[in-house]
N, C-alpha and C positions, 0 to 999 in steps of 0.2 A: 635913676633911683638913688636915691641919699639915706643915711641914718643919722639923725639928730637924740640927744642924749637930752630929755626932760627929768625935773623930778618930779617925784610922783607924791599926792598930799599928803597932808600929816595923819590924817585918816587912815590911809591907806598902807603907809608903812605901819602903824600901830598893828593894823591889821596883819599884815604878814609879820610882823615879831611874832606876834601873838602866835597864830599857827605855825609859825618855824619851831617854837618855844612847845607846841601838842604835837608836831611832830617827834623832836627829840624824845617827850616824855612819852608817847606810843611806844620808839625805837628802844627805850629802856625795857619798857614793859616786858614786848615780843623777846627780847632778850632774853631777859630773868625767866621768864614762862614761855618756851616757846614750844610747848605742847599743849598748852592753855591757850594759848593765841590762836594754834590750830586746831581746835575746835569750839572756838569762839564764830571764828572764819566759816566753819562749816553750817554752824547754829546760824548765823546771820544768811547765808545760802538759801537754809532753807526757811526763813523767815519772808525773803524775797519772793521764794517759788509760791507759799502762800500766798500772797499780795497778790501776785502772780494769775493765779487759779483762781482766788475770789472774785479779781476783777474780769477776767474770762467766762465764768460762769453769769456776773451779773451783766458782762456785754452780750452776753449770747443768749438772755429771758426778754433785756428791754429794748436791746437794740436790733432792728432789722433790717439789714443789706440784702439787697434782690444779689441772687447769684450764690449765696451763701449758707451755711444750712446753720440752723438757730441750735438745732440737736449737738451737733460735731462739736460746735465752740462749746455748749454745758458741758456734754461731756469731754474732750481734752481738759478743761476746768477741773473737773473733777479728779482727773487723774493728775494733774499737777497738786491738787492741796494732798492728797492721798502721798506725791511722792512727797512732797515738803511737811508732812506729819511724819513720815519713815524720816524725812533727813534731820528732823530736829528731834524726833524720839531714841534715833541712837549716830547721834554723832560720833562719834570713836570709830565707831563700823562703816558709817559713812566716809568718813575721812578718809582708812584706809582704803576702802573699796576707790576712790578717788585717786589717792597717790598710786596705788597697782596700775590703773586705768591711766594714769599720766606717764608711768615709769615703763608699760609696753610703747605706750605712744614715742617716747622718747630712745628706747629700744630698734624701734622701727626708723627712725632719724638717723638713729648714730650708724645700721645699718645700711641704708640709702646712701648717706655721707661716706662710708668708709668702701663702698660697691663704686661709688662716684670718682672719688679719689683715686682709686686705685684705676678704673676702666676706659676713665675719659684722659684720652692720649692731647687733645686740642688744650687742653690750659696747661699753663706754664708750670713745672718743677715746684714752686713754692707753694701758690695755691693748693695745687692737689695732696701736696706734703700736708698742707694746714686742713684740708678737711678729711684726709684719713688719721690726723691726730684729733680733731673734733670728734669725729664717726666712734673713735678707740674709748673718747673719753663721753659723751654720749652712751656706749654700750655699759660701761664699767657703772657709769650712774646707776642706769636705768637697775642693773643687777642688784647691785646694794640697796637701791630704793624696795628695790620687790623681796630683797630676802632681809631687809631690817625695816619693816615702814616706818613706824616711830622717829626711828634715824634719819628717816626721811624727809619725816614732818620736822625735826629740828632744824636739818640741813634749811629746809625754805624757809623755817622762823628765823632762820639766823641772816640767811640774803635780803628778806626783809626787811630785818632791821637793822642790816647796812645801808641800805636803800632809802630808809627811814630818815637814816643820821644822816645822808650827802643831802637830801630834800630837805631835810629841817633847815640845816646850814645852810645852804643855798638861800632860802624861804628869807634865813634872817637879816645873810649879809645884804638882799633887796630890800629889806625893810632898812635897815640902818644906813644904808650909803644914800638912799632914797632914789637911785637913776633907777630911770628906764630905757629903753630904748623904743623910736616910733623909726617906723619906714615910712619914708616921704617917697611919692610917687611921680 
């Protein structure tokens, strides 16, 4: 197996300028507003869940699979638009109720990881070092997350749209150097 370095058409790089270039101005965005970003995020959620529940309730009147019951699919349908009208009727509440719900989950990790670190004798000194300082920094998150949510939602607009700005960049210097890479087999 070989890697051979093509470039890629004039098309093509346009194209990835273009979105490396809506990347960065997204990354701006989430920046300046990153409490508007997160509940943008939310609203677009439950935009989905609708979509969602519409198309569930209309597979489960016109379409019939033996084995499956026509009632179950309306009804789950139902309660996805029911939940996706609560997620886009109060976002903010949503949100939080979301980051709390992420911030135990991640609670329960840094837990696990710092119980792991500390009790598993078989991996070497360094590892276990590094995931009872994960576990510490995991727990400390999850805390802050759950007694500031806001601060929470900022904290992930701002990874974001760091995340944002490496992928823009990325996105552009493909477009402008034009290589690709193909794997020959």
């Amino acid at each position: 197996m070989s890697v051979a370095e093509t470039k890629s058409p004039g098309w093509m790089r346009a194209v990835q300028i273009g979105l490396g270039i809506i990347a960065l101005i997204l990354s701006v965005y989430v920046l300046a507003f990153p409490a508007m970003t997160f509940v943008t995020i939310v609203y677009v959620l439950g935009i989905v869940l609708l979509v969602l529940g519409i198309e569930r309730v209309i597979s489960g009147i016109f379409e019939h699979h033996p084995g499956r019951s026509r009632w179950a699919s309306v009804g789950l349908g139902i309660l996805v638009i029911i939940l996706a009208i609560i997620v886009m009727a109060f976002p903010v509440g949503t949100g939080v109720f979301l980051l709390i719900l992420l911030a135990i989950a991640l609670l329960f990790d840094g837990i696990a990881r710092l119980i792991h670190g500390i009790s598993d004798k078989t991996r070497g000194k360094g590892s276990r070092i590094f995931s009872i300082v994960a576990g510490v920094i995991a727990i400390a998150l999850s805390i802050a997350i759950m007694a500031a949510p806001v601060l929470g939602a900022v904290f992930i607009a701002i990874l974001l749209s760091i995340a944002l700005i490496i992928i823009g960049i990325q996105i552009i210097v493909s477009g402008v150097t034009g290589t690709r890479f193909k794997i020959m087999g």
